[in-house]
C-alpha positions in Angstrom: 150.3 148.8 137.1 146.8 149.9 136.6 145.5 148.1 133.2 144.1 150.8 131.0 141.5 148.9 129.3 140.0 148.4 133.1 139.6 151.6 134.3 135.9 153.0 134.7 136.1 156.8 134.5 134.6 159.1 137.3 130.7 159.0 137.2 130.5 156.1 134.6 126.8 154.4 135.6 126.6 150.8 135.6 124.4 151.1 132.2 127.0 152.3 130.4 130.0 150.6 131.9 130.5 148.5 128.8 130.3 151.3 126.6 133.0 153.2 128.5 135.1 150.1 128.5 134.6 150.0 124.7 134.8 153.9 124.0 138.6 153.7 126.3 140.2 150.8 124.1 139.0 153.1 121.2 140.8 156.1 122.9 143.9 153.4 123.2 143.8 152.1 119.5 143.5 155.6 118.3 146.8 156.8 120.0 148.3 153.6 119.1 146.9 154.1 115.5 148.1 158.0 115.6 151.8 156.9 116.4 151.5 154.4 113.2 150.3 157.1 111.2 152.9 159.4 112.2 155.7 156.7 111.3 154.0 156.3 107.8 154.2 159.9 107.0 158.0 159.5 107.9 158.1 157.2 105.4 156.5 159.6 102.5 152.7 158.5 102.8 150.4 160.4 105.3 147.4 158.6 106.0 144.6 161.0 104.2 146.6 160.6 101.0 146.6 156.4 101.5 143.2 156.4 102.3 142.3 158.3 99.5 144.4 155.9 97.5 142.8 152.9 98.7 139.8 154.0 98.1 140.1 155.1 94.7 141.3 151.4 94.2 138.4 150.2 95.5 136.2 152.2 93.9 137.9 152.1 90.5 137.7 155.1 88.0 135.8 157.7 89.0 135.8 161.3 88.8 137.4 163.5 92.3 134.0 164.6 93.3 132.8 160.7 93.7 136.0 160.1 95.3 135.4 162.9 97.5 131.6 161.8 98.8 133.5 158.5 99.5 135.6 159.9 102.0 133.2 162.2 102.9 135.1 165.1 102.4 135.2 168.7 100.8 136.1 168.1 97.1 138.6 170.9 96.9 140.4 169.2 99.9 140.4 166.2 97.8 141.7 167.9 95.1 144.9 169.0 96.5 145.5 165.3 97.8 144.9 164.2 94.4 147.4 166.4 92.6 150.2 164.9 95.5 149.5 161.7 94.7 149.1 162.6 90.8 152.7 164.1 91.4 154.4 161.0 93.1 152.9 159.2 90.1 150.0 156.9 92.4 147.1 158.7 89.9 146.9 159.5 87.1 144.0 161.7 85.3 142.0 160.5 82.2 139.5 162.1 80.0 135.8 160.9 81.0 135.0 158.5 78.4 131.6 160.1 79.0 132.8 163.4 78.8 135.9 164.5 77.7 135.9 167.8 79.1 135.7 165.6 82.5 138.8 164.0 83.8 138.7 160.5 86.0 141.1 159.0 88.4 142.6 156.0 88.2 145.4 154.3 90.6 148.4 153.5 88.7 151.0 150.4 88.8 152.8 152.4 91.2 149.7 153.1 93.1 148.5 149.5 93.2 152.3 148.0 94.2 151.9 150.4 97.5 148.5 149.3 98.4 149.5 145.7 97.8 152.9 146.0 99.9 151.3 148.2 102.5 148.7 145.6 103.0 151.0 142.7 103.0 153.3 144.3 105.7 150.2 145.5 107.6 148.6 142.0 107.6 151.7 140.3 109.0 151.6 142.6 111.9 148.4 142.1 112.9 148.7 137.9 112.3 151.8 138.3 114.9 150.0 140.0 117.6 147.2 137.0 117.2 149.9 134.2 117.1 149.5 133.1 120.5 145.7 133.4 120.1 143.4 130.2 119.7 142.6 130.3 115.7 138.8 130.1 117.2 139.1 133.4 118.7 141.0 135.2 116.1 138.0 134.0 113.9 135.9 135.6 115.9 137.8 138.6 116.7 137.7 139.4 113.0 134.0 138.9 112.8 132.8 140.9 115.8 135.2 143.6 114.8 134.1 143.7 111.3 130.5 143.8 112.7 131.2 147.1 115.2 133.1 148.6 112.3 130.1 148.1 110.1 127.8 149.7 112.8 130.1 152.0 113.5 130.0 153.1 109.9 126.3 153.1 110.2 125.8 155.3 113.0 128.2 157.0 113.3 126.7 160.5 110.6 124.0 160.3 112.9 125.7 160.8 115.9 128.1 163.6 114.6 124.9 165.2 113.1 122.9 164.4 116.4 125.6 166.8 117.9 126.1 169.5 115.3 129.3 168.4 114.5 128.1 167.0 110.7 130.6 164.7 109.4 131.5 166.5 106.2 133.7 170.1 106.4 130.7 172.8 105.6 128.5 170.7 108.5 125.7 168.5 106.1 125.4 165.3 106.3 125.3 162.2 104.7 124.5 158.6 104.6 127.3 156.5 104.1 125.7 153.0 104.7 126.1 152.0 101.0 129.8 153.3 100.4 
């Protein structure tokens, strides 16, 4: 059987041969990531909606058009998510304490229990798939990962807007280097 991870596609120069080996396990992890997704929304949580929960979490009350640059997406898209998770009791909407004619979102008990158990059952899948790796190299894993993501993060607005693709739904861009 032909590894995946190992195969140089068609016309790949040697300059890039490393980037094509990293851009394929991307491909990989985001089917992998894709079938995960799609077993979560089985389960009543589609991913836009947990991101958007987590998020909100980590941002902590804030009004839907922050919560929207923070996902970098349309704020009437974010709106609709919001009233779902509003709904299933996740958010709830407070007056602005700095204008009442404002609302601002906050994560509820409920909310917070889902994070916390979704992130407890996420973190003891990953630990198993490193449990036969040296502790070294799961150290190290975890940094250089958390170092791509972080570039990745970085560069990534320019390379959508580089492309015309823009990396928000009416096409403008942003930079998302301190969010």
């Amino acid at each position: 059987m032909v590894d995946p991870g190992r195969c140089v596609s068609a016309g790949v120069d040697a300059e890039h041969e490393l980037a094509d080996r990293v851009g394929m396990a991307m491909v990989r992890l985001n089917k992998m990531h894709a079938q995960v997704t799609h077993q979560m929304a089985k389960q009543g949580m589609d991913k836009s909606a947990y991101v958007l929960l987590v998020t909100l979490l980590g941002l902590g009350e804030c009004r839907s058009n922050a919560l929207a640059e923070a996902v970098l997406s349309d704020p009437s898209t974010i709106s609709r998510q919001v009233a779902g998770l509003v709904k299933d009791g996740l958010v709830e909407r407070r007056a602005d304490p700095a204008d009442g004619r404002a609302s601002v979102l906050v994560v509820t008990e409920a909310g917070r229990e889902l994070i916390m158990n979704r992130r407890r059952q996420r973190n003891e899948a990953i630990k198993r798939m490193f449990d036969e790796w040296p502790e070294e190299d799961f150290k190290t894993f975890a940094e250089l990962f958390e170092r791509f993501v972080q570039d990745y993060e970085r560069t990534a607005p320019t390379f959508m807007t580089d492309r015309g693709t823009g990396t928000r739904a009416g096409g403008e861009s942003r930079d998302v280097t301190n969010n």
